[in-house]
C-alpha positions, 0 to 999 in steps of 0.5 A: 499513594500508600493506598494505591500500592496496597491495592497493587499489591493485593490485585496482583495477588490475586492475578496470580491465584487465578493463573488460568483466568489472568493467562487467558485476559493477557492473551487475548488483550495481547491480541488487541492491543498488539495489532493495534499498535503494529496497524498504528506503527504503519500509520504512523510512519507512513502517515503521520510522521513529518517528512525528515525536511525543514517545516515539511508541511509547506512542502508540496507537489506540483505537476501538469494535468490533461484537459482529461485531468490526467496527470503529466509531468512538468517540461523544464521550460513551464517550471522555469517559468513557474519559478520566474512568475508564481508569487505562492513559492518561496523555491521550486524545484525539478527533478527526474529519476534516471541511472547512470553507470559507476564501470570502476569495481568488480562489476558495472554498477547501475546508480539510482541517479536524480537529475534535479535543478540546483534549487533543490537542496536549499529548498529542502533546507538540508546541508551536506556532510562534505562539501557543497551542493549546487550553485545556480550557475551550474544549472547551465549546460557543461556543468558537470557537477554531482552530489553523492549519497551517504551510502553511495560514498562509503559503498562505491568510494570507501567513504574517502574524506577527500572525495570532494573535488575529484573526478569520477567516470558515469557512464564513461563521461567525467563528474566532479564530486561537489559534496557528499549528503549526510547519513539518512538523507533521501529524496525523493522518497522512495523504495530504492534510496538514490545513489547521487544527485547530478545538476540539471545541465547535464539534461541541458547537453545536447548532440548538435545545434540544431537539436534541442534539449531535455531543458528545451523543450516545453513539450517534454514532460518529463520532469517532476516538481517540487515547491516551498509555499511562503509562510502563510501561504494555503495551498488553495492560494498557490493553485489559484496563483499557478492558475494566472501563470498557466492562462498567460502560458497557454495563450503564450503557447498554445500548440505545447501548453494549450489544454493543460493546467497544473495542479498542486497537492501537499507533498506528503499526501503526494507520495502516500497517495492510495496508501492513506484510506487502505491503512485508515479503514486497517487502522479502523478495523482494528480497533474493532479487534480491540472492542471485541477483546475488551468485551471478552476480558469484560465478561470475565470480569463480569463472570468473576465479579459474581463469583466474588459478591460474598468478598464484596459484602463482607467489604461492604459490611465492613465499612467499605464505600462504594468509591472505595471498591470500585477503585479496587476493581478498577486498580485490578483491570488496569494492572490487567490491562498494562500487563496485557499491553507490556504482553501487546508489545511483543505481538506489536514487534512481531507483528511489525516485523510481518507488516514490513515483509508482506506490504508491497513496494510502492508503500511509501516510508514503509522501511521507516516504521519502527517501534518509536516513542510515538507507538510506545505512547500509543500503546500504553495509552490504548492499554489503560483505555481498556483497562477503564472499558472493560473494567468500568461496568464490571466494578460497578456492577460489583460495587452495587451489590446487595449485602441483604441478597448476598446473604439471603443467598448464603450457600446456593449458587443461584444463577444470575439476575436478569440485571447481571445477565443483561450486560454480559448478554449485550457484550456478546451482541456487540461481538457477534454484530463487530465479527461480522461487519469485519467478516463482510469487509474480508469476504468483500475484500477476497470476492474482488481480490478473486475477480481481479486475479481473473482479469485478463492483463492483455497477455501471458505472464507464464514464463517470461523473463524480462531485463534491461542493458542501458547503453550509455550516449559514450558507446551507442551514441549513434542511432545505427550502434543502438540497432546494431547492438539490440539486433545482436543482443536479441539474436544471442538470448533467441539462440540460448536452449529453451528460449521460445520468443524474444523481443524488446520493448519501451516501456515494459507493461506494469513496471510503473513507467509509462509514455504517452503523446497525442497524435493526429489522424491524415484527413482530420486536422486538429489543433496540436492542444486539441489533438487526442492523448495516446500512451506510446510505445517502442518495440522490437523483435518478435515482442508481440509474439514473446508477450502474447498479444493476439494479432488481430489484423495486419501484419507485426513488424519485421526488419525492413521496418527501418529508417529507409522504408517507410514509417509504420505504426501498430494500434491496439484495439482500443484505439482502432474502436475509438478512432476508426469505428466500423472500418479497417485501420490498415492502411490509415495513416496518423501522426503520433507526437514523436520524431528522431528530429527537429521537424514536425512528427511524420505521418505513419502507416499503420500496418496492424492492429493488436490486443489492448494490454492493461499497462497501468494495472488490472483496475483499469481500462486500457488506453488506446496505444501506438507502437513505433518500431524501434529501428525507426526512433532509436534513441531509448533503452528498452527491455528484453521479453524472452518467453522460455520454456522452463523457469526464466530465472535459469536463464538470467546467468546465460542471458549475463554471459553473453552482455558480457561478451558483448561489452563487459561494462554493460549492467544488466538490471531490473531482472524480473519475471513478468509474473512478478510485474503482475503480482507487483501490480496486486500487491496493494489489493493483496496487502489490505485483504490479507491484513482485513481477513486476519483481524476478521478471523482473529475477531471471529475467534474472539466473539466465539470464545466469549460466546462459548464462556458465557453459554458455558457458564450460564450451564454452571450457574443454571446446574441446579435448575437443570436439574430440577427440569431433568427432574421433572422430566425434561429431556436431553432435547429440552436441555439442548434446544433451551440452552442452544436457543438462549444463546442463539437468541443473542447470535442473531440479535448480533447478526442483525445489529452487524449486517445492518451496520456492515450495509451501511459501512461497507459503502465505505469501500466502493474504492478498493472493490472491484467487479462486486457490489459493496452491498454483495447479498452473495457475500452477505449471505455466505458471511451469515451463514458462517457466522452463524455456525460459528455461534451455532457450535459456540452454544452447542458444545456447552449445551450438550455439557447441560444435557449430561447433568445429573439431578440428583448430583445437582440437587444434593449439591445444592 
């Protein structure tokens, strides 16, 4: 211990002798270690970090799926009796996203609501802070019973300790609080934290005996569900299990079940989703920022082991082992590398700061990424790691110096053995080759981003403000108070000054939220299992004009469309290509899977065809679509479209004014430009190529400066025999062409070791490309050429140092 101490005290000494070179291996330490442990920090909390449930690793996800292997929903009816009949579970339970009203406060307030079956909590294994959670029973209709957030209670209810048994008002209908949950809790995961849980009998109402409800209807699919496997239980045993339980109610219930299965999934890789291989190929990409790193600090070491061989001799000569010296050495990098981590640290809190502002919405758990014990391990782990990299070959280069060359030597600088030479040569082979794999990944990356922002969505962003009004059962019960109030609203907003065009619509393109059903064309009957899928849409007003969608045939919809005229149907293009080839659709008639009663769906005319719109994202291909008009199913909120002609957002406290005026306790929510939706749908390929460029140009910087050091150096051990050269009769040119060609040389060893490396490993991104080959040449080659001006002008500068040299000075020196 007294040994280690001693050498402590005389390494950092020495650090602090050397400002100059200690500052610049901190630094650049700094770099990789820093963004290493903020990459690590999203990982973590994203990744790896348990869910904050009771053994969360037998959580898992459950959900219907198409003969297509789409995914759907679940509908109440097939999770109850997956709970009444699966033998994997030990608890299931549903749930679905919705909102409700809170009228009480300076103004309505819209509440993040999950409607969830009372199997829920207890199945999370979570009690609450006050009160209870759901009984069973109350899973029956007429059971109004609600649970409140942490948050909910002290934001809406001034955290009242006798909250517990009260009534409160949503959306005009009476609750009574059961319970309150503790502080943190959140389910499900999710960006916007939810405000309360209500049972499920409340989606068990319904408006008259001959309707059925929410909790009814086995084709309606619109709940998701959630699992606790029994211990020892795989998840491979619960999907053959769910396997038995859907074969029985398919043949049970051929035209609702039939042609779908289930699937089932961890809950956590559920809700990580597409995040998990976009955060693991940044988590691998910046670790190559890290090798490059510790091949910089390793050639300063090399660099500074040389000037320090007559130390090592004199050590040798008295009586120094060669274990001992390299405990030496090894002690000096370590202490570099800790003071280079303490250093990473600070970047890694900055860097996670960044991380969370610039990673977009939909990234899972995001909000929990913290510098947690977890990363501090990490951080100090990678730190002495790289302390033993690039410290290790350094100390034993230097402990293996000979005392009879030391000494032989005596005064004269003379340049570098062909031993010495080699390993820092092969360090910056490994840099160049690491730059340019990352710089192929990011040129990639770019390449796609730029052809996706090119991708026509299908209509015109510009200037589009969107929103919605929920209008809750209370008011707007009756489907003629619904017309009514989207008819007037509608005419409000289209009268305000520089409003072009507005319409409405369910559901909005690219918000997340989707409809779909199958639907049958007249003349071609179809078992309803066998029926083609088609997503679903409801619109209103002059939508199609508002959004921009060309018209292509027929005729858009118009007021008359109500329920006394005849029942119409628009198409997209999709559909009509797929479904009606080489003939005219209008006219056609077709049974979409949707009508405002208890009877079979009607047949509707279709009257017009528009341009396919990509609801689900750029990426994909749209779908074939039907839109119903609104006056003839209205019993769902939609969102306002107002194309404008100046910024939309001016509009926002306009549009307010005149709900207002309308029913002052009417929320306006989900206040969006339609810009903003498409952006959101990039947000993920944005997050990932920003990210990937920066550890590329970080890389890029690295590898130039330790190609730099080492070319600069090389001139200041070669001084003497340039002089000689220059002497003799050598050139400006000659000294140029030879010290550019020595670097230059390893420039392209490492462009050649990258660009095969780079071919083999960006076959690893085919999923977040698009439109470009992983193998681009386009890319390839620009990559290259940059890559090799970079070195190029690495070389160049120390190489015009070279030609400025003076024999005489260099011989007299010598």
């Amino acid at each position: 211990m007294l040994t280690l101490l001693h050498d402590l005290r005389y390494s950092l000494r020495l650090l602090l002798k050397q400002p100059g070179f200690t500052a610049i291996a901190i630094i650049t330490l700094a770099l990789g270690v820093g963004a290493n442990s903020a990459i690590f920090s999203v990982v973590n909390g994203v990744l790896l970090k348990p869910l904050p449930y009771s053994e969360p690793d037998r959580l898992v996800a459950m959900w219907e799926t198409r003969n297509d292997d789409s995914r759907a929903n679940a509908s109440y009816p097939n999770y109850v009796d997956w709970r009444a009949q699966s033998t994997a579970f030990e608890q299931i339970a549903a749930y679905y996203n919705n909102s409700l009203t809170l009228v009480d406060g300076p103004e309505p307030s819209n509440l993040q609501v999950v409607i969830t079956s009372p199997d829920l909590f207890p199945l999370l294994r979570v009690n609450p802070q006050l009160g209870r959670t759901f009984l069973p029973e109350e899973e029956k209709p007429g059971n109004r019973a609600v649970v409140l957030s942490h948050s909910a209670w002290r934001k809406h209810f001034g955290s009242d300790p006798n909250i517990v048994g009260q009534q409160i008002k949503l959306s005009g209908d009476g609750f009574t609080v059961v319970g309150v949950m503790p502080e943190g809790f959140n389910f499900p995961v999710q960006a916007d934290p939810v405000d309360l849980w209500v049972s499920s009998a409340l989606a068990g109402e319904k408006e008259s005996e001959e309707d059925e409800s929410m909790t009814e209807q086995r084709g309606f699919r619109a709940w998701s569900v959630i699992a606790r496997l029994k211990p020892g239980v795989t998840v491979e045993q619960a999907q053959a299990d769910m396997e038995r339980v859907m074969d029985g109610l398919r043949a049970q219930y051929v035209d609702e079940v039939g042609g779908y299965s289930a699937a089932i999934k961890p809950y956590l890789s559920d809700i990580v989703g597409d995040a998990r291989p976009a955060l693991l190929m940044l988590f691998g990409a910046v670790g190559f920022v890290l090798l490059i790193a510790c091949a910089n600090v390793a050639n300063l070491l090399l660099a500074r082991a040389l000037a320090r061989r007559h130390e090592m001799a004199v050590r040798s000569a008295l009586g120094a082992g060669w274990g001992r010296i390299v405990r030496q050495l090894l002690t000096e990098s370590m202490l570099l590398a800790l003071l280079g981590g303490a250093a990473g640290l600070l970047v890694a809190t900055w860097g996670i700061d960044l991380l969370k502002s610039i990673s977009p919405e939909e990234l899972p758990r995001v909000q929990e990424v913290v510098l947690d014990g977890r990363v501090l391990g990490f951080t100090a782990l990678i730190s002495l790691l790289t302390g033993l990299v690039f410290g290790l070959a350094p100390a034993l280069r230097a402990a293996r110096t000979d005392l009879n060359e030391v000494l032989k030597e005596g005064g004269r600088s003379g340049g570098d053995s062909l031993g010495r030479t080699r390993v820092r040569s092969a360090l910056v082979i490994v840099e160049v080759a690491v730059a340019l794999i990352l710089l192929v990944g990011a040129g990639l990356l770019i390449n796609s981003f730029f052809r996706l922002q090119r991708v026509n969505p299908g209509f015109d962003p510009n200037r589009v403000l969107t929103l919605s009004v929920d209008l809750p059962d209370y008011k707007y019960g009756e489907p003629q108070q619904l017309i009514d109030f989207n008819r007037e609203f509608k005419s409000r907003v289209e009268r305000l000054p520089g409003v072009v065009a507005v319409g409405m619509v369910f559901p909005l393109p690219l918000s997340g939220s989707n409809a779909g059903t199958r639907f049958e064309i007249e003349g071609q009957p179809v078992e309803r299992s066998q029926r083609p899928a088609v997503d679903l849409r409801v619109a209103s007003g002059d939508y199609f004009r508002a959004m921009n969608i060309p018209l292509i045939a027929g005729r858009d919809f118009t007021e008359r469309d109500d329920l006394k005229s005849p029942l119409t149907v628009i198409v997209n293009d999709a559909l009509a290509q797929r479904y009606f080839p080489n003939e005219n659709p209008i006219g056609k008639r077709i049974r979409p899977g949707i009508s405002i009663d208890a009877g079979d769906p009607p047949y509707r005319e279709i009257i017009g065809v528009v341009g396919a719109v990509k609801h689900d994202g750029l990426k994909a291909d749209p779908r074939p679509e039907v839109y119903l008009p609104f006056s003839q199913v209205p019993f769902m909120t939609l969102s306002l479209v107002a194309r404008t002609q100046a910024d939309p957002l001016s509009l926002v406290g306009a549009v307010r004014d005149q709900v207002r005026e309308m029913d002052k306790e009417l929320p306006v929510d989900d206040v969006k430009t339609l810009e903003q939706y498409l952006s959101g749908s990039v947000a993920q390929p944005r997050f990932t190529t920003l990210l990937l460029v920066i550890f590329a140009g970080i890389a890029v910087i690295l590898a130039a400066i330790g190609l730099y050091g080492v070319m600069a150096y090389s001139v200041t051990q070669r001084a003497h025999e340039i002089g000689i050269r220059m002497a003799l009769g050598a050139d400006a040119r000659d000294v140029l062409k030879m010290v550019v060609g020595q670097g230059m040389k390893l420039a392209i060893i490492g462009v050649v070791i990258g660009l095969i490396a780079a071919y083999l490993l960006t076959q690893l991104m085919v999923s977040f490309l698009f439109g470009v080959s992983a193998s681009d040449p386009a890319t390839f080659g620009s990559i290259t050429l940059l890559i090799g001006s970079i070195t190029f002008l690495s070389c160049y500068i120390p190489a015009r140092r070279a030609t400025r040299v003076d024999p005489m000075e260099a011989l007299r020196y010598e």
